[in-house]
C-alpha positions as CSV (number, residue, x, y, z in Angstrom):
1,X,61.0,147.5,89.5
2,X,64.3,146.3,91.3
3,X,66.6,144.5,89.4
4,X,66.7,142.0,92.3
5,X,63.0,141.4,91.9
6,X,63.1,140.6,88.3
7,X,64.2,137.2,87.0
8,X,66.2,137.6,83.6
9,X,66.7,134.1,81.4
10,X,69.1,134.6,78.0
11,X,71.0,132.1,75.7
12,X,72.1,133.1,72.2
13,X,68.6,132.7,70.8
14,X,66.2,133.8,73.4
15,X,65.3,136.2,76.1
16,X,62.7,135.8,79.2
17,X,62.2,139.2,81.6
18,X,59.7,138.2,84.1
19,X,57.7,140.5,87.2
20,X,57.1,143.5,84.8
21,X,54.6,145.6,85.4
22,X,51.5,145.0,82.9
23,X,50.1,147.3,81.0
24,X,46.8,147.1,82.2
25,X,46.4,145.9,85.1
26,X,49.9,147.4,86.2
27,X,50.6,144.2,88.4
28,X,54.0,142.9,88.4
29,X,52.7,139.9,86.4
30,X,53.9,140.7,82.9
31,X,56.5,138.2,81.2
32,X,58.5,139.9,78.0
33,X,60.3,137.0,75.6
34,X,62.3,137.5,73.0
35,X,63.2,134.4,70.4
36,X,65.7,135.2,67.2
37,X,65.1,132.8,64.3
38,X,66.4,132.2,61.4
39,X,63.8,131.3,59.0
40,X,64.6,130.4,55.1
41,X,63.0,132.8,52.7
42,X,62.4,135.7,55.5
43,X,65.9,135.7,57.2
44,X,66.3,136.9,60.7
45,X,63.1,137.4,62.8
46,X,62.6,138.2,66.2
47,X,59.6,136.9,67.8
48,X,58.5,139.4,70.6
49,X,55.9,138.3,73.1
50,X,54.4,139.9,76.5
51,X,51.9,137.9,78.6
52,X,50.4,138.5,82.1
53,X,49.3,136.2,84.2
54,X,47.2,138.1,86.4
55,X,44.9,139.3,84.0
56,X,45.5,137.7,80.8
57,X,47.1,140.2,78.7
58,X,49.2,139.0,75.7
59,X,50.6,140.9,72.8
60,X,53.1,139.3,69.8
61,X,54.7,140.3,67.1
62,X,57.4,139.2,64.5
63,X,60.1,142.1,63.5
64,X,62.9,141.4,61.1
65,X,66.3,141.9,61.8
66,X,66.8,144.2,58.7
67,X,64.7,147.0,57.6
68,X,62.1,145.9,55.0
69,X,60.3,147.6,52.5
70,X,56.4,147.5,52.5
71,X,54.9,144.0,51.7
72,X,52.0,143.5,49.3
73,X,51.2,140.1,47.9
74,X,48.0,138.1,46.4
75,X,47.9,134.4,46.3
76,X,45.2,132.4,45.0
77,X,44.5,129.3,47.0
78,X,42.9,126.6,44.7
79,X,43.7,123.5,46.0
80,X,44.1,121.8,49.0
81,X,48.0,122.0,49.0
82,X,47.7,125.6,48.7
83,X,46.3,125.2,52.2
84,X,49.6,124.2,53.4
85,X,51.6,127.3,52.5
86,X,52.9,129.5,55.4
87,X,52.3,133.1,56.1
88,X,54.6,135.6,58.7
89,X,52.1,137.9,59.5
90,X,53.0,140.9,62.0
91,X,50.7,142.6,64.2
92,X,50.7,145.6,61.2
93,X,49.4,143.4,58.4
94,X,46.3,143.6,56.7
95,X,44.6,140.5,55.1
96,X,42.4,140.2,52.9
97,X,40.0,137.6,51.9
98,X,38.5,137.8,48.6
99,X,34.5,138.4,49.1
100,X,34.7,136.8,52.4
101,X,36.5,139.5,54.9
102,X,38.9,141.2,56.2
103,X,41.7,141.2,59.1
104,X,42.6,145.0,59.7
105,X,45.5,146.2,62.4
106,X,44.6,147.3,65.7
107,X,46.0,148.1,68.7
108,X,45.7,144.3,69.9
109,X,46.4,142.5,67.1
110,X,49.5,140.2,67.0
111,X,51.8,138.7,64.9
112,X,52.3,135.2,63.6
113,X,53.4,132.2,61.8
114,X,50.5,130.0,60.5
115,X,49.4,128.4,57.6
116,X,46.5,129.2,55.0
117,X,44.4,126.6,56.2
118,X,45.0,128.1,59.9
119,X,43.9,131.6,58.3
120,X,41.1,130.2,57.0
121,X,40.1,128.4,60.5
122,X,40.4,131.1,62.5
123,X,38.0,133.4,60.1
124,X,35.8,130.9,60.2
125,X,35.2,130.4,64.4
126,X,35.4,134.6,64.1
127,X,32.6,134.1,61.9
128,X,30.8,131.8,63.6
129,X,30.5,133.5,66.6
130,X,29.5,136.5,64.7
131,X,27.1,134.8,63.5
132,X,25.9,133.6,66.4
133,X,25.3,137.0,67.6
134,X,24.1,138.9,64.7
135,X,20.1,139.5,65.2
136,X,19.2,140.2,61.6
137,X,18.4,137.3,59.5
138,X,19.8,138.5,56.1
139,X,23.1,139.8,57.9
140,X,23.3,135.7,59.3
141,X,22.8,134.4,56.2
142,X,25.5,136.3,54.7
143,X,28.2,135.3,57.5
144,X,26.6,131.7,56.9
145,X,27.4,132.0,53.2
146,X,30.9,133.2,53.8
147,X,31.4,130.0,56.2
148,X,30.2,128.1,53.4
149,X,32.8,129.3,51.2
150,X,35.7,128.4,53.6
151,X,34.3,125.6,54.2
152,X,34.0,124.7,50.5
153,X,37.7,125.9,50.4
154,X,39.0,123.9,53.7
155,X,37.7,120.9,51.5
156,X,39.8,121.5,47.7
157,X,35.9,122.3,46.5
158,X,36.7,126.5,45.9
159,X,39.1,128.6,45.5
160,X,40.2,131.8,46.9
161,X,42.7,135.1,46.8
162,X,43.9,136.7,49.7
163,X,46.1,139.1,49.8
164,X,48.4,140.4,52.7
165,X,49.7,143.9,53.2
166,X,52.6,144.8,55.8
167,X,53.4,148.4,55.5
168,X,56.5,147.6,57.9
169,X,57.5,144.7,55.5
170,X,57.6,142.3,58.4
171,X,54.8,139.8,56.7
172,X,56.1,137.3,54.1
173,X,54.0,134.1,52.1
174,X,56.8,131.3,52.3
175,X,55.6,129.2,49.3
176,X,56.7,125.6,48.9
């Protein structure tokens, strides 16, 4: 690509490269960002993003600034304040959820900041629409279970541990 056909946006905090070619379907459509935060109990974190708007690619992640060792941490959620503490996960972490499921790295996973309760709300819709399309009646009432449980969880009723492993280090629980 010619570096007059590419459009490049920077302050001190951010970075925008726009017209790269995508990945997949190697349109010059693809739009690289890069924001550098500072964020108390982590430290400096760059959030990467690419995103095409021809054919809906998107890929994130969150890198520290500084090398990090591996991450492993368990939390038990047993109220619904503990619903309100914030994870950092990176597209390389692994989380658990305590006889419910698993998230497992893969090539399209991304990174992100969320909450517990916005864990828990996303493996709930991934299970309902598992659900939805599992044919055998004792594998749907298992999911159904397991969307019970969150539910009963969402609502201060159960509790839960999950734990979070980040062989790159670049996953963090921010707790209150």
């Amino acid at each position: 690509m010619d570096a007059e056909n590419q459009e490049i946006k920077q302050d001190d905090l951010s970075m925008e490269i726009t017209d790269q070619e995508c990945p997949v379907c190697h349109e010059n459509s693809l739009t690289m960002k890069e924001e550098v935060r500072d964020i108390n109990g982590f430290g400096i974190a760059h959030f990467l993003s690419m995103s095409c708007t021809k054919c809906g690619y998107y890929k994130s992640d969150i890198e520290a600034d500084e090398e990090r060792k591996p991450f492993k941490e368990t939390i038990k959620i047993e109220n619904e304040n503990d619903l309100d503490i914030k994870i950092i996960k990176s597209a390389d972490a692994t989380i658990k959820f305590q006889r419910i499921s698993e998230i497992i790295p893969t090539d399209s996973s991304n990174g992100y900041i969320t909450t517990v309760k916005g864990l828990l709300n996303a493996e709930k819709k991934k299970l309902e629409e598992l659900k939805e399309g599992e044919e055998d009646d004792a594998e749907r009432k298992k999911i159904k279970n397991k969307i019970k449980k969150i539910g009963r969880i969402l609502w201060g009723r159960d509790s839960l541990q999950i734990t979070i492993e980040d062989p790159t280090g670049n996953s963090v629980i921010l707790r209150k």
